[in-house]
C-alpha positions in Angstrom: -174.3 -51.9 143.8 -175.3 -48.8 145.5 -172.3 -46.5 146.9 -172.2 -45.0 150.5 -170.7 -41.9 151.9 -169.1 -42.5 155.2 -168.3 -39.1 157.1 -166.0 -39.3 159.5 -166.3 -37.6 162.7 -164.0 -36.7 165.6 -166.6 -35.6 168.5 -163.8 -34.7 171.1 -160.6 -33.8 169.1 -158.9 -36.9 170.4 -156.6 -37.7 167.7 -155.4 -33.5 167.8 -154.2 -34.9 171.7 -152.6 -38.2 170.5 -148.3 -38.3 170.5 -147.1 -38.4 167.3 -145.9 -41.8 167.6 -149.5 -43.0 168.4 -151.0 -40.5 165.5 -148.6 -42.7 162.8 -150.2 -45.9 164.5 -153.7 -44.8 164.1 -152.9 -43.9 160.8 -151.3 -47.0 159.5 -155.5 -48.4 160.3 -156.7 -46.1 157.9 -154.3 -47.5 155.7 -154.9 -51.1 156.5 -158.6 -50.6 156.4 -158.4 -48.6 152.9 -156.3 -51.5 151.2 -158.7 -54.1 152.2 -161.7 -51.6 151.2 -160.1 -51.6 147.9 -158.7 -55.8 147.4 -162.5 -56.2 148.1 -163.3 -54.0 145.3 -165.8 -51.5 147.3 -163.3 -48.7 148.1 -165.0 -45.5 145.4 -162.7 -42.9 146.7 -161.6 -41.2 149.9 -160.5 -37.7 150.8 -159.7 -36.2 153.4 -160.7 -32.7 154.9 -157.6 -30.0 155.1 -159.3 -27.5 157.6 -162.0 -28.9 160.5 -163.4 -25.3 160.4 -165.9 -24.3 156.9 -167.7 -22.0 155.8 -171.3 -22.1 155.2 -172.6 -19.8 152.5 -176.4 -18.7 151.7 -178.3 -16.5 150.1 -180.6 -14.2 152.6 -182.6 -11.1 151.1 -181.0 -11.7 148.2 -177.8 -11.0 149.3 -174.7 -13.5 149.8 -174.4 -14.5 153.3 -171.0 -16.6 154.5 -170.7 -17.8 158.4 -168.2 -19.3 160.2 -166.4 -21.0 160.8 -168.8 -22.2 163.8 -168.6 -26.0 163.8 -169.1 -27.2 166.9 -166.9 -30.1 167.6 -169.8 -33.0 166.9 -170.0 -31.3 163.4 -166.2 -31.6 162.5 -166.1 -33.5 159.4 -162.3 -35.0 159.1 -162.8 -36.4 155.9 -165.1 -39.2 154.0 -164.7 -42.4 152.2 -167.2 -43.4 149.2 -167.6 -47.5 149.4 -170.1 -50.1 147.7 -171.9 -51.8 149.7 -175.3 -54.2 148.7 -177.3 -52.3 151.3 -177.4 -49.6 154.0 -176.8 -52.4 156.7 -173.7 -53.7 155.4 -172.4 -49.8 154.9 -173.1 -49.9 158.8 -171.0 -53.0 159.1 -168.1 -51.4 156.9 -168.2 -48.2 158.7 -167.9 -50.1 161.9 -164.7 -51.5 160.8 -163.5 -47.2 161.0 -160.7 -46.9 163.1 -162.2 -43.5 164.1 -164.8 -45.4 166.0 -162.2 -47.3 168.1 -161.3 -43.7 169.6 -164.5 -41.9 170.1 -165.1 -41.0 166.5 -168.3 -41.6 164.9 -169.1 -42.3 161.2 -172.1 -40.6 159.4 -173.5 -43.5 156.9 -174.9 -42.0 153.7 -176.6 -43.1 150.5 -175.2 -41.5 147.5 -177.2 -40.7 144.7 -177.1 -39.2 141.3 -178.4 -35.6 140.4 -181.3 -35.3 137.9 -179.8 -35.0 133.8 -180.7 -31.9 132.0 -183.1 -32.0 129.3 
């Protein structure tokens, strides 16, 4: 069964605004939604990102280049689940079940794949 990356996105900052009380409540979906990712069997991993601001680092003239941070909110990656799924529409369907997207969030539905073996 092929496994999905599912990037979670907070567009506006809204849960940085929510009362404490209501940020615990939120979270306790996650938590929901995670066990019943994982009774079903599809929940690969998930992690969560410590800092919304990165750094992006390239290599320009030869030379090591980092930026940043300057993620624009749309960009903010909070963190990312890895799920099976049989196909890309029922990843959709899975990351419709997000909490995040019941606040204005957004998940980024990805397929994973492996990197090429040496030799």
């Amino acid at each position: 069964m092929p496994t999905y990356a599912l990037f979670l996105r907070d567009e506006d900052g809204h849960t940085d605004r929510m009362a404490p009380d209501e940020f615990a409540a939120h979270f306790e979906k996650f938590v929901a939604w995670a066990e019943q990712l994982e009774r079903e069997g599809r929940l690969r991993g998930v992690r969560r990102l410590a800092d919304r601001e990165g750094r992006t680092v390239r290599r320009r003239a030869g030379a090591l280049v980092i930026d940043g941070p300057y993620v624009e909110g749309k960009e903010a990656v909070l963190g990312f689940y890895l799920v099976d799924a049989a196909d890309e529409e029922e990843a959709w369907r899975i990351a419709g079940q997000c909490p995040t997207v019941d606040t204005g969030g957004s998940v980024e539905v990805r397929l994973v794949g492996d990197f090429p073996q040496a030799g």
